[in-house]
C-alpha beads as a LAMMPS data file, in Angstrom:
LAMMPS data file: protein, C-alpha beads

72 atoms
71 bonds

1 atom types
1 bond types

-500.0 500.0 xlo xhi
-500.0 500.0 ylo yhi
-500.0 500.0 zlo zhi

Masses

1 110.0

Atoms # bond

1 1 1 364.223 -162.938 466.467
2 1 1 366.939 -160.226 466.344
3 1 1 364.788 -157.941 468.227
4 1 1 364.751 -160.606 470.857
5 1 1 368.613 -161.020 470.628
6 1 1 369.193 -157.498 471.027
7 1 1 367.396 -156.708 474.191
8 1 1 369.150 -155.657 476.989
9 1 1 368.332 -158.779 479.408
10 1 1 368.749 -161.268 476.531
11 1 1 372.639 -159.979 475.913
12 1 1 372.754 -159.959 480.196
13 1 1 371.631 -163.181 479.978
14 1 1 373.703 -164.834 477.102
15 1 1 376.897 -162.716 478.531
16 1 1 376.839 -164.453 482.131
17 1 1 375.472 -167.621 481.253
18 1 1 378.504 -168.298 478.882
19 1 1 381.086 -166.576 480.852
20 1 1 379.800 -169.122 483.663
21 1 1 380.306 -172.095 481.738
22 1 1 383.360 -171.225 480.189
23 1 1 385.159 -170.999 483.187
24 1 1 383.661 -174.181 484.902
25 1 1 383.771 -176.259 481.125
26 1 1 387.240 -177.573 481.557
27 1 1 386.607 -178.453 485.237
28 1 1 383.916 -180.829 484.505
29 1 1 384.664 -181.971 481.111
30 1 1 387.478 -183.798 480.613
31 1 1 390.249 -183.314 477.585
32 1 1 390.094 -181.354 474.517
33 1 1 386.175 -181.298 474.304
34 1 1 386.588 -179.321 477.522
35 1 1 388.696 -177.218 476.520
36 1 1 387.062 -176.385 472.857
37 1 1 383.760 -176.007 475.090
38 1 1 385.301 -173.195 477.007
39 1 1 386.556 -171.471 473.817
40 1 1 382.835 -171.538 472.053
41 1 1 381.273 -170.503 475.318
42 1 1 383.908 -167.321 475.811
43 1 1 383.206 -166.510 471.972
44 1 1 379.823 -166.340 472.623
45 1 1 380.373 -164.516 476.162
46 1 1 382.332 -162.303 474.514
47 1 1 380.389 -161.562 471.781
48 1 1 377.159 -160.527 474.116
49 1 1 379.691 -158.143 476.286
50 1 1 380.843 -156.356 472.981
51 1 1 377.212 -155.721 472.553
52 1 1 376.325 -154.823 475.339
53 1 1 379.453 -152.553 475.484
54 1 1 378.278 -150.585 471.984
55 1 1 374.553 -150.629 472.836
56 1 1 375.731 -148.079 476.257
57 1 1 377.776 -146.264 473.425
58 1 1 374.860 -145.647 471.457
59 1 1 372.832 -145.037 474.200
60 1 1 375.348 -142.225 475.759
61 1 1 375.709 -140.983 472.366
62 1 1 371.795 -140.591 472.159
63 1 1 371.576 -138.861 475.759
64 1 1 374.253 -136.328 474.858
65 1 1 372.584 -135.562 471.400
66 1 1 369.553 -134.951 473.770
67 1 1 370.963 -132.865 475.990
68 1 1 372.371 -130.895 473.201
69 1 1 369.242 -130.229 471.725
70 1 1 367.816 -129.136 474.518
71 1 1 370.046 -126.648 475.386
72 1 1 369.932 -125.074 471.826

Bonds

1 1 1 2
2 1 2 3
3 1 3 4
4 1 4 5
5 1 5 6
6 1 6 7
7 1 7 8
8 1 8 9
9 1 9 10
10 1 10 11
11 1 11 12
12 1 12 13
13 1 13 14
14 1 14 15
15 1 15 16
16 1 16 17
17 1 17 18
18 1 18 19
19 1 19 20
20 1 20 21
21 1 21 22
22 1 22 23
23 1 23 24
24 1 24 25
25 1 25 26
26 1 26 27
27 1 27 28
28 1 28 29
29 1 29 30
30 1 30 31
31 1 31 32
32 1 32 33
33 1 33 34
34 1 34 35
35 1 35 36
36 1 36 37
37 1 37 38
38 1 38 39
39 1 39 40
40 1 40 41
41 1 41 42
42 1 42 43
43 1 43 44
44 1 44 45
45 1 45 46
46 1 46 47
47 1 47 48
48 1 48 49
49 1 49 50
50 1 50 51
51 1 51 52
52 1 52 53
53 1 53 54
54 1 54 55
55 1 55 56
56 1 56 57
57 1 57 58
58 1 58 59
59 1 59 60
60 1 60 61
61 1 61 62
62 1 62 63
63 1 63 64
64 1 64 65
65 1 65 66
66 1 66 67
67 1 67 68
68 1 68 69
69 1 69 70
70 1 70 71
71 1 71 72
């Protein structure tokens, strides 16, 4: 299940998804509930987007050690 979680397209996914119905939530549900829906939707948003985020750190951080050890 993590490796699922972690994939690239899963974190695309979950990151756009949420960020989608965060922003509509409080449109289309009224009160409070639409309001705490937006909050647990943007947590979750922005919890994808912070992976996402230090998965391309890792991955630049990988292509540099590459290219390092190439050139030695």
């Amino acid at each position: 299940m993590k490796a699922l979680l972690s994939s690239k397209p899963v974190l695309w996914f979950l990151f756009l998804f949420n960020l989608v119905v965060a922003v509509a939530a409080p449109f289309v549900v009224e009160g409070s509930q639409g309001v705490m829906t937006a909050v647990g939707m943007g947590v979750v948003s922005l919890g994808a987007g912070l992976s996402l985020l230090k998965g391309r750190g890792q991955a630049q951080g990988q292509g540099q050690r590459q290219r390092q050890g190439q050139r030695a």
